[in-house]
C-alpha positions in Angstrom: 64.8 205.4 158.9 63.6 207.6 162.0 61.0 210.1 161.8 59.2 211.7 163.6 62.2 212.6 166.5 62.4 209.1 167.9 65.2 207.7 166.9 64.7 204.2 168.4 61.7 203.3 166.2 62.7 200.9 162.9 62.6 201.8 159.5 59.4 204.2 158.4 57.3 204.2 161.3 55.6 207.4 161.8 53.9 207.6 166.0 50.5 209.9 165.8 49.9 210.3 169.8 46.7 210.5 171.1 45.8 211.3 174.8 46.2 207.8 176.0 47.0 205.6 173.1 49.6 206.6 169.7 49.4 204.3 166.6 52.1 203.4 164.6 51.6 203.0 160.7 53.9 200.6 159.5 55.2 201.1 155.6 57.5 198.2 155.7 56.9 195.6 152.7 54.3 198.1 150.9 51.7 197.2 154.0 49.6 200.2 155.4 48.6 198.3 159.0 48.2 200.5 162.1 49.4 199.9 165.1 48.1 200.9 168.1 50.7 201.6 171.1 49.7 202.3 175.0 50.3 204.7 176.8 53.4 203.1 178.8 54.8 201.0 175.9 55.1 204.9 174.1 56.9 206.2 178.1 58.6 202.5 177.8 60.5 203.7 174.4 60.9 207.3 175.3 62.7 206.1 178.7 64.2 203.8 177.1 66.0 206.7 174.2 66.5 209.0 177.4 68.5 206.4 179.1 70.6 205.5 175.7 71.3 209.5 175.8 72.1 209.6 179.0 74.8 206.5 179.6 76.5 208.9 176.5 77.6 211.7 179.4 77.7 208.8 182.3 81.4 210.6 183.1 80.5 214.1 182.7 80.4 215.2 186.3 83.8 213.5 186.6 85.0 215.3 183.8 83.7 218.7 185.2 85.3 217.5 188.2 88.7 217.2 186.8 88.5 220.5 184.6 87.5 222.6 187.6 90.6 221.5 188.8 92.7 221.6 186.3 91.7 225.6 186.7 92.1 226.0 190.0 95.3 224.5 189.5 96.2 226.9 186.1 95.3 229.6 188.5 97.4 228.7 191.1 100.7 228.6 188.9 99.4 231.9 187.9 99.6 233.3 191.0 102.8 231.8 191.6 104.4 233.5 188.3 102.6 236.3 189.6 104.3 236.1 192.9 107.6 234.8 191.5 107.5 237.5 188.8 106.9 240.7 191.5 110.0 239.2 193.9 111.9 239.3 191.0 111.3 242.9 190.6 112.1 244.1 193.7 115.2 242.4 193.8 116.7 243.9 190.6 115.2 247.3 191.7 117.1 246.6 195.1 120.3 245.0 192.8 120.0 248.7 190.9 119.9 250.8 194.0 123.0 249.0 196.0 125.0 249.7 192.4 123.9 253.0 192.3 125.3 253.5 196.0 128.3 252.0 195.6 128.9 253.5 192.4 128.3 257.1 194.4 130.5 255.8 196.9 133.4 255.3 195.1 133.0 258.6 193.1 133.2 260.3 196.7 136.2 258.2 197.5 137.9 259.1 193.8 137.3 263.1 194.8 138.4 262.8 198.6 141.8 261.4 197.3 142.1 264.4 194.9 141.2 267.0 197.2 142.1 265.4 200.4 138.8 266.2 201.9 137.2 263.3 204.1 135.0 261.2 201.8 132.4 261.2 204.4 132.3 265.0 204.2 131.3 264.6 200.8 127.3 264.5 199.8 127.3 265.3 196.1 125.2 263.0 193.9 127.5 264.2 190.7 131.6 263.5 190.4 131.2 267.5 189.8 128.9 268.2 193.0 131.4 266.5 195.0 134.3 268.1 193.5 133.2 272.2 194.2 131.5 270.5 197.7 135.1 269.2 198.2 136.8 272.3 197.3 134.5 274.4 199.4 135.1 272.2 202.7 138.8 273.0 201.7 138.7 276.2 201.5 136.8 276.7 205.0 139.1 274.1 206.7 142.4 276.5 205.9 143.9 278.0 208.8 143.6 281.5 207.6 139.9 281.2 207.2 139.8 281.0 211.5 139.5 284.2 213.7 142.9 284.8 215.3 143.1 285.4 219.2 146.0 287.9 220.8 146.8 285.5 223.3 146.6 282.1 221.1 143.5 280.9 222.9 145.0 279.9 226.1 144.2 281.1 230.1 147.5 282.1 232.0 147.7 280.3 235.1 147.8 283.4 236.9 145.4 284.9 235.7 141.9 285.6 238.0 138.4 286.2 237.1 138.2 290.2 237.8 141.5 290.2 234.8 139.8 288.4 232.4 137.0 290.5 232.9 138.6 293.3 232.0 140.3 291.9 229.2 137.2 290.8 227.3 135.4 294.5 228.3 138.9 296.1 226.7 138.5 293.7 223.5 134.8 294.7 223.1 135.5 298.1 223.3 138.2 298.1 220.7 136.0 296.1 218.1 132.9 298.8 218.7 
């Protein structure tokens, strides 16, 4: 059995290290003899251990190698969900506002047939808004709501500058 920390010495040896030499006392077979090692037999068996321990993670930077990019690679896809997940987004918020549109659209259509106002007259955001917006573009578009003129508008080919003139002064004069 090891002792001492080295495991690559036989049953019950026990090292006592000196500055140059390290004896070995042997309890194999009830004997008590002493053996004495040198200094590179001792660095022999130590190198010897390190090298055992080291052939046991032989592949470890080739592991590391292929776990760093199995991450990089996780993180990729990750940004890609990322990416994926925001375009997704703004499609449905853009799917939302084009319904919303037409839905508005076709509520102004639905008034201007009832009122038989223009639909592109109409701006309300609510089937209500549109309806007293509809109503009030009626109401201004009725012929009695315009001014009437004496002479329905229109110049009499005879007519000069000097008359018209006067005309307007005389109409002036009776509004004052």
């Amino acid at each position: 059995m090891p002792t001492g920390g080295f495991p690559g010495i036989t049953l019950k040896e026990e090292i006592v290290m000196s500055d140059t030499n390290a004896t070995v006392a042997t309890q194999e077979n009830n004997q008590s003899a002493p053996r004495t090692f040198t200094q590179e037999e001792v660095n022999a068996m130590i190198g010897k251990r390190l090298s055992e321990e080291k052939s046991k993670y032989a592949d470890y930077d080739e592991i590391k190698a292929k776990a760093a990019k199995f991450d990089e690679a996780e993180e990729k896809n990750k940004t890609e969900l990322q990416k994926a997940t925001e375009r997704a987004s703004a499609l449905e918020s853009e799917l939302n506002a084009m319904k919303k549109a037409d839905e508005a659209r076709m509520m102004r259509e639905k008034v201007a047939k009832e009122t038989g106002v223009p639909s592109n007259l109409i701006t309300g955001s609510t089937e209500e808004e549109c309806k007293t917006q509809a109503e009030a573009i009626k109401a201004y578009a009725q012929p009695g709501a315009y001014p009437r003129v004496k002479d329905g508008g229109e110049l009499s080919k005879n007519q000069n500058a000097s008359t018209t003139k006067q005309q307007f002064a005389d109409f002036m004069s009776g509004i004052l």
